[in-house]
C-alpha positions in Angstrom: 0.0 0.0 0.0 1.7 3.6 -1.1 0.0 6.3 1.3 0.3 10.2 0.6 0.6 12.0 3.7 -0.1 16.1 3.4 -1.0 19.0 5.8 -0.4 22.5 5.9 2.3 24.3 6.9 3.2 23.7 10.8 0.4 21.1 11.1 3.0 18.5 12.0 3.4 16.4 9.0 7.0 14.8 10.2 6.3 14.2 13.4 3.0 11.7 12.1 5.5 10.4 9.3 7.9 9.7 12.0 5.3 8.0 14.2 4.5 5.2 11.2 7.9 5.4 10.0 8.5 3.5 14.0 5.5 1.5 13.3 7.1 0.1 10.4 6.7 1.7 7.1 9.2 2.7 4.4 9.1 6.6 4.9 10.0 8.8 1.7 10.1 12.4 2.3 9.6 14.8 -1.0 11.3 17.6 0.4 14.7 15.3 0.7 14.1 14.9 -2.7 13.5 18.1 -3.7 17.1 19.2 -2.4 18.3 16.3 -4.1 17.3 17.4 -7.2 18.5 20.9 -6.9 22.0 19.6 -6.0 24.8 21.9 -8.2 25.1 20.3 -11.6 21.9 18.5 -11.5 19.4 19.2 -15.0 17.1 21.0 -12.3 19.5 22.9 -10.5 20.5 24.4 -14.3 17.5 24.9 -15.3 16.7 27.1 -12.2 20.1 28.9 -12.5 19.2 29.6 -16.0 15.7 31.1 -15.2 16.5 32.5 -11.8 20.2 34.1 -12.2 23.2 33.6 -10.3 22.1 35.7 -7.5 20.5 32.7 -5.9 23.5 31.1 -5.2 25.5 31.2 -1.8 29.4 30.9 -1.8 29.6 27.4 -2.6 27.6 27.5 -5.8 24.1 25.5 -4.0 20.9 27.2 -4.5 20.1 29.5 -1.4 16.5 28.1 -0.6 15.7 31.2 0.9 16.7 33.2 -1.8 14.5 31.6 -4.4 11.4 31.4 -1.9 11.4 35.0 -1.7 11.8 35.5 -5.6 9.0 33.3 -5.8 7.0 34.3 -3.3 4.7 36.8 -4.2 5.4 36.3 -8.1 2.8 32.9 -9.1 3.7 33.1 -12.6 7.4 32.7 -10.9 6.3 30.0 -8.2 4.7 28.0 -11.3 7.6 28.3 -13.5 10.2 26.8 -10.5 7.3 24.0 -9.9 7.7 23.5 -13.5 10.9 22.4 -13.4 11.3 20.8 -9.7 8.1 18.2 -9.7 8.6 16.0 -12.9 12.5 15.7 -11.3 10.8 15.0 -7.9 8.5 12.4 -9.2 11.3 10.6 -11.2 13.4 10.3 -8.1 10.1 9.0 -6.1 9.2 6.2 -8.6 12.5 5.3 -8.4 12.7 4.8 -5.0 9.0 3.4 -4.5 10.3 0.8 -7.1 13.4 0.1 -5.0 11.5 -0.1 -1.7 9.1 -2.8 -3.6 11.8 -4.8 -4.5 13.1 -4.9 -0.5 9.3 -6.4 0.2 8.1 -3.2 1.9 4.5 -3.5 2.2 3.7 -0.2 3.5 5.1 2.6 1.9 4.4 6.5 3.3 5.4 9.7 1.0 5.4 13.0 2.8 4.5 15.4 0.2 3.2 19.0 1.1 1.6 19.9 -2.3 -0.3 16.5 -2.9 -3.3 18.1 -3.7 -1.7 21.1 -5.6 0.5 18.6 -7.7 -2.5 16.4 -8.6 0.0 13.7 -6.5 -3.0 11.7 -4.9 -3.4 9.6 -8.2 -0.1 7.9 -7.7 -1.2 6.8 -4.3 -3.5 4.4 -2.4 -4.3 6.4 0.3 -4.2 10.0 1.5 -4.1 10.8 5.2 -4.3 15.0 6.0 -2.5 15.9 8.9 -4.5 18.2 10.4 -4.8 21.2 13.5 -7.0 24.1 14.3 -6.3 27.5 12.6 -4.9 29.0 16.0 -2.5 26.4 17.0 -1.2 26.3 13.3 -0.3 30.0 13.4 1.2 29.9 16.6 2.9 27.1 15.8 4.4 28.6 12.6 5.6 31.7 14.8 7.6 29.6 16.9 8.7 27.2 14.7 10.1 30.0 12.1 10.0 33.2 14.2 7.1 34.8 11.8 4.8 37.7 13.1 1.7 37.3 13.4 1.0 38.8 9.7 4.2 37.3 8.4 2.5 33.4 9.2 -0.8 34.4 8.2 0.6 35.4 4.7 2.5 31.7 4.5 -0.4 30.2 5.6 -2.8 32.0 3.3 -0.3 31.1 0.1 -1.2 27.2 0.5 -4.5 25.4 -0.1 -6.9 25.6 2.7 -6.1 23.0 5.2 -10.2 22.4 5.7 -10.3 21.8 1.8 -7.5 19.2 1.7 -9.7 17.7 4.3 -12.4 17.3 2.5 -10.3 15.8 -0.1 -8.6 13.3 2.3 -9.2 9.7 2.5 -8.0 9.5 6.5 -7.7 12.6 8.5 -5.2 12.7 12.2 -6.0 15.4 14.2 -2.5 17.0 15.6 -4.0 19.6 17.6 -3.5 17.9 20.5 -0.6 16.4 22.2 2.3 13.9 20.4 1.1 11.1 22.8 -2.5 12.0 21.7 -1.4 12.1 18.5 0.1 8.6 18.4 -2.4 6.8 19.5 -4.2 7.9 16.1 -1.5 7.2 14.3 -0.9 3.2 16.0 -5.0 3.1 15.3 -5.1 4.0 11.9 -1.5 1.7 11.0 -3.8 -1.2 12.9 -6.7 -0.8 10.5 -4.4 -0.4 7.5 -2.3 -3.2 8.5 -5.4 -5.2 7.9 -6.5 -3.9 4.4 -3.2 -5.0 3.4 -3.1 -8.4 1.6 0.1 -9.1 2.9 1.4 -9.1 6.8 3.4 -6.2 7.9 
């Protein structure tokens, strides 16, 4: 069974993948991948150089994340130009290793990705499972976690899908408003019942 796992932004998406990853399944995370792709030399990394300019570079030649999300940021015509070029890369390197996890006998197998629903991801997948908290603990969660103001989260927040719509969308839903223990007791719940949809023993 392949399972997408999404959220939003601060809603705790690594801290549930971690939670199955312990329970036994094969845990890809997208965002690995993503720097993977980007690495110097890499067809994606040119590609963005190319588009983007030099500028986005630090001293050592490696795109400065931070660099290219503020380029990017406010510009969609930008954002959808770098998606352009980073998700068929992205997906390549994910089949890849899906395919290799297969051939080790996994029988679960968990991809964090962040824009599932955005990327049109949930067709390659089994399962979707939206990680999910309340409106106020995500924004204060986002301060702390990245030091945002108040208006400075709510604009990160507001630049992603609604977390109520992805949701609706989702095929299993863990509630990660409360706390990790709480948390993890969904998580060993839900592995139970998909433990037994499997055709296979985990």
């Amino acid at each position: 069974m392949i399972i997408g796992l999404t959220g939003g932004i601060a809603t705790g998406k690594s801290t549930v993948a971690k939670f199955f990853e312990e329970l036994g399944a094969v845990r890809i995370d997208t965002d690995i991948l993503a720097r993977e792709v980007v690495k110097p030399g890499q067809p994606a990394w040119q590609a963005i150089v190319r588009e983007f300019g030099q500028e986005i570079l630090d001293s050592e030649r490696r795109i400065d994340r931070k660099a290219l999300a503020a380029l990017v940021f406010n510009d969609s015509i930008k954002l959808q130009l770098l998606n352009k070029i980073t998700h068929p890369a992205v997906r390549t390197l994910l089949r890849r290793q899906v395919a290799d996890a297969l051939r080790q006998g996994a029988k679960v197998i968990l991809i964090e990705v962040p824009l599932l629903f955005e990327a049109g991801f949930e067709k390659e997948v089994d399962k979707t499972i939206v990680v999910f908290v309340n409106e106020e603990i995500q924004l204060a969660r986002l301060m702390q976690r990245d030091g945002f103001s108040g208006d400075e989260a709510t604009k990160r927040i507001g630049t992603q899908m609604p977390l109520r719509e992805k949701v609706q969308r989702a095929d299993l839903i863990i509630n990660n408003s409360g706390t990790p223990e709480e948390t993890r007791k969904q998580v060993v719940e839900l592995w139970q019942t998909l433990k037994q949809e499997c055709q296979h023993e985990i």
